[in-house]
C-alpha positions in Angstrom: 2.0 10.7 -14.2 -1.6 10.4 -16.4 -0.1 7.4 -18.2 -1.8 4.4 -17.2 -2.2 0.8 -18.3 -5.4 -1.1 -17.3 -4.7 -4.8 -16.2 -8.3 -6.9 -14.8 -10.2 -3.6 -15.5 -7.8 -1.8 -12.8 -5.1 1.6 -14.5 -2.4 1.1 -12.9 0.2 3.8 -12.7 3.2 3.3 -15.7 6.5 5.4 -14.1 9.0 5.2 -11.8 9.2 5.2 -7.7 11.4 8.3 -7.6 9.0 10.2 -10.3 6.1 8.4 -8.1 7.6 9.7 -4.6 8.4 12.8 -6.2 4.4 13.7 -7.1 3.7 12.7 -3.8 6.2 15.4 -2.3 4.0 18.1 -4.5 0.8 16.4 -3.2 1.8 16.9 0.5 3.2 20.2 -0.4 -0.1 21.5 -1.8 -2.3 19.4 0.8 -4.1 17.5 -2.1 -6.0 14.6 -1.1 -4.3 11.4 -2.1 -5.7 7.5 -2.0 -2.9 5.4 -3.0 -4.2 1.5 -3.2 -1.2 -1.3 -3.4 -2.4 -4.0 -6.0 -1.3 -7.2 -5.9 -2.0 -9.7 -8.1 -4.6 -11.0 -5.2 -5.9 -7.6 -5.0 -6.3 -7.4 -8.8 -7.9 -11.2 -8.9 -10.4 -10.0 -5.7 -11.2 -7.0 -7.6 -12.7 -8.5 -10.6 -14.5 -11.4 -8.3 -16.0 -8.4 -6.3 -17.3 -5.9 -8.6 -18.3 -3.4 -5.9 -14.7 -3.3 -4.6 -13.4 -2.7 -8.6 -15.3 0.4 -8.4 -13.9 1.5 -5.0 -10.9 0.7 -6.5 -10.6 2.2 -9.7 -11.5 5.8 -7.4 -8.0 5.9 -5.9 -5.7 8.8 -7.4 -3.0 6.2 -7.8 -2.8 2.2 -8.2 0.6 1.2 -7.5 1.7 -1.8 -9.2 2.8 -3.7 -6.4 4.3 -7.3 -7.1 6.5 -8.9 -10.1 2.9 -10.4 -11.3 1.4 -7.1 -12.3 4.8 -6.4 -14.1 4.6 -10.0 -15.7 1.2 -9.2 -16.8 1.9 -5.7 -18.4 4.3 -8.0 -20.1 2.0 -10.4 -21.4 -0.4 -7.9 -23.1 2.7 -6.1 -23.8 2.2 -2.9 -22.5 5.1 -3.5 -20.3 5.2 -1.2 -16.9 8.3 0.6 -16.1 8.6 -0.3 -12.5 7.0 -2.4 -9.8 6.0 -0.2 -6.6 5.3 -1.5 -3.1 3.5 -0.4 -0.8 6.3 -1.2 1.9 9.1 1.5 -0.6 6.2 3.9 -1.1 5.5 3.7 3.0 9.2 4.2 3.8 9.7 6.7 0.7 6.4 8.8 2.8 8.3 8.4 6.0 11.5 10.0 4.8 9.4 13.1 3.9 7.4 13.3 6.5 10.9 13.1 8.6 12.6 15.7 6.9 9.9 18.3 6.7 8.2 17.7 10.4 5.1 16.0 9.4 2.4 14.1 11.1 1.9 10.5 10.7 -1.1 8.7 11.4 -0.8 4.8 11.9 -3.9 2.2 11.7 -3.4 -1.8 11.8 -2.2 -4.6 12.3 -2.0 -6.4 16.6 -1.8 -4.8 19.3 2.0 -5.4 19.8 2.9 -5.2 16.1 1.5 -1.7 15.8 3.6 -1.5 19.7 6.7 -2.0 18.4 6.3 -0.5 14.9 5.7 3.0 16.6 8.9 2.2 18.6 11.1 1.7 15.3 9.6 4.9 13.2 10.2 7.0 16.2 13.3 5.4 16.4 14.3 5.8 12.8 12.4 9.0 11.7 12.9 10.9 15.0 12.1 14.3 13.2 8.5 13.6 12.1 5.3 13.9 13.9 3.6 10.2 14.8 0.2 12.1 15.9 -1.8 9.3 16.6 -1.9 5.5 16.2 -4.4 2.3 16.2 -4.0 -1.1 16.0 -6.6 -3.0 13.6 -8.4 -5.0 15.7 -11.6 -2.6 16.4 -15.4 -2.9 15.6 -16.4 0.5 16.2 -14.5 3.1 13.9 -16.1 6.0 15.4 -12.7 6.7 18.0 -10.4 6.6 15.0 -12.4 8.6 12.8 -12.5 11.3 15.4 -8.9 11.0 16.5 -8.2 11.7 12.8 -10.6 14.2 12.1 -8.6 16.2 15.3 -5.2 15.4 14.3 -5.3 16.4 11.1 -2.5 14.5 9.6 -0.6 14.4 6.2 0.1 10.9 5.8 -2.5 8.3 7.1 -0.9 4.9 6.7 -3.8 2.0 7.1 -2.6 -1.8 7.5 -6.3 -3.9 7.8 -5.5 -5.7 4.7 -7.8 -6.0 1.7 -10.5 -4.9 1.1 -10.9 -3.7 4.6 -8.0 -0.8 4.7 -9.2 0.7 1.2 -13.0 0.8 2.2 -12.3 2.2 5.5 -9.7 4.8 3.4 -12.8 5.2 0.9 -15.6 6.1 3.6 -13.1 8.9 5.4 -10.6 10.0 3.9 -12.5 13.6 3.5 -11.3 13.7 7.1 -8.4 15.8 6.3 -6.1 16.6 3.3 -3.4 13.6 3.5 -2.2 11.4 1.8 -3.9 7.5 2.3 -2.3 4.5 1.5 -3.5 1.1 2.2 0.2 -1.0 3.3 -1.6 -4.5 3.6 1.4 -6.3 5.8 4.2 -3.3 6.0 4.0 -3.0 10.1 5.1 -6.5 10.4 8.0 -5.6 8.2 8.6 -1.9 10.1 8.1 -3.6 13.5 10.6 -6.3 12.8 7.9 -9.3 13.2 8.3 -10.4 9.5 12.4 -10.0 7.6 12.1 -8.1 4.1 13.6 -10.5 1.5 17.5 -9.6 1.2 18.5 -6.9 -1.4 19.6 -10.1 -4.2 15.9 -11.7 -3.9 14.2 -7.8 -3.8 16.8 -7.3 -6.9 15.7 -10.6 -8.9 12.3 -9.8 -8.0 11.9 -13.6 -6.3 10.8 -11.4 -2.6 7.9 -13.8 -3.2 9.8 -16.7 -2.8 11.8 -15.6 0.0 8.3 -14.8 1.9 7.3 -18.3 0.6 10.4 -20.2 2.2 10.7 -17.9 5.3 6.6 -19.1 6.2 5.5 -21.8 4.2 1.8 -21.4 5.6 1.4 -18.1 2.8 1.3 -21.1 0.0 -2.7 -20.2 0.2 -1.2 -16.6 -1.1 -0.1 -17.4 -3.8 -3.4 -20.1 -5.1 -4.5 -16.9 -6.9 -1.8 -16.2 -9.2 -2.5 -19.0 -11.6 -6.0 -18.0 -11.9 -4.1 -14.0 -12.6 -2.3 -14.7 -15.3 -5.3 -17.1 -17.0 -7.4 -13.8 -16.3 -4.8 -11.7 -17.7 -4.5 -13.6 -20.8 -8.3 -14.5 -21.7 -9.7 -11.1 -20.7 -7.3 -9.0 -22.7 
């Protein structure tokens, strides 16, 4: 799991989900604290434009690389990664453990009635684990959260504010307990049922991205970064 390859200034990890999941099992196991960040080719792109958040980045334990772009770019510099890694498989993968073993589950994002019906369906699904506490994203005083966590002492603290927001706010507290944090960007619309996954043949032909595209065509702002990506990708390497 050292074995990393840098894209935009950012190591991103080079192995598998079930080797990934599988350190994360040992992580819970032995109560390490874990700051997973989910890079995206806008992440990665927002990263280098924002020099402060590169360095808040580059002190997670793990950068996932999360979209076909980062794999098209390990490509290009041909250091090619072995895997893409979601934060949505990772989140689910976290779930299942947490499920089989009786853990607690901390949730923090997305509206009111998102986050509503997203603690419905991992109840619902994952009846075995421990959903301890739960807050939806739209607050301006931390200082309830922080203290609910800081109580509750979870293992897995799953935060959906979206970038940069969800990996300062992990940044700042995650010495609140031993857990694993991961940043999950838009997974609760996905676990709540607000937003469809992309069916298993687009997820398998890595085109999710233009499911998500056809499904809302309002993302096309999304994707205005990925040309500017790859131009970065080849000029800085």
């Amino acid at each position: 799991m050292s074995k990393t390859i840098t894209i935009l200034n950012l190591p991103f990890i080079n192995t598998t989900n079930q080797q990934f999941i599988s350190n994360l099992q040992k992580k819970i196991t032995t109560k390490q604290n874990t700051f997973i960040v989910t890079a995206n080719p806008e992440i990665a792109v927002y990263a280098y434009d924002h020099p402060q958040f590169q360095k808040l980045v580059q002190t997670a334990d793990y950068i996932t690389p999360d979209g076909i772009g980062i794999i098209k770019a390990s490509q290009i510099i041909q250091q090619p990664l072995k895997e893409r890694i979601t934060g949505f498989d990772t989140l689910t993968s976290l779930l299942e453990i947490a499920n089989n073993s009786s853990l607690k589950v901390y949730l923090l994002g997305a509206k009111p009635e998102v986050l509503q019906k997203t603690v419905q369906n991992v109840k619902k699904k994952y009846p075995n684990l421990q959903l301890v506490g739960s807050h939806d994203g739209y607050f301006s005083d931390d200082q309830e959260i922080v203290a609910d966590i800081k109580q509750l002492q979870p293992n897995i603290v799953a935060v959906a504010l979206g970038y940069p927001k969800q990996e300062e706010f992990i940044a700042q507290h995650r010495q609140l307990c031993p857990a694993i944090w991961i940043g999950v960007g838009g997974s609760f619309d996905v676990l709540s049922g607000t937003v469809k996954r992309a069916p298993k043949i687009f997820q398998k032909l890595n085109l999710e991205w233009l499911y998500r595209f056809i499904s809302h065509p309002s993302r096309l702002s999304r994707f205005k970064n990925l040309p500017r990506f790859i131009y970065l990708v080849k000029h800085v390497h």
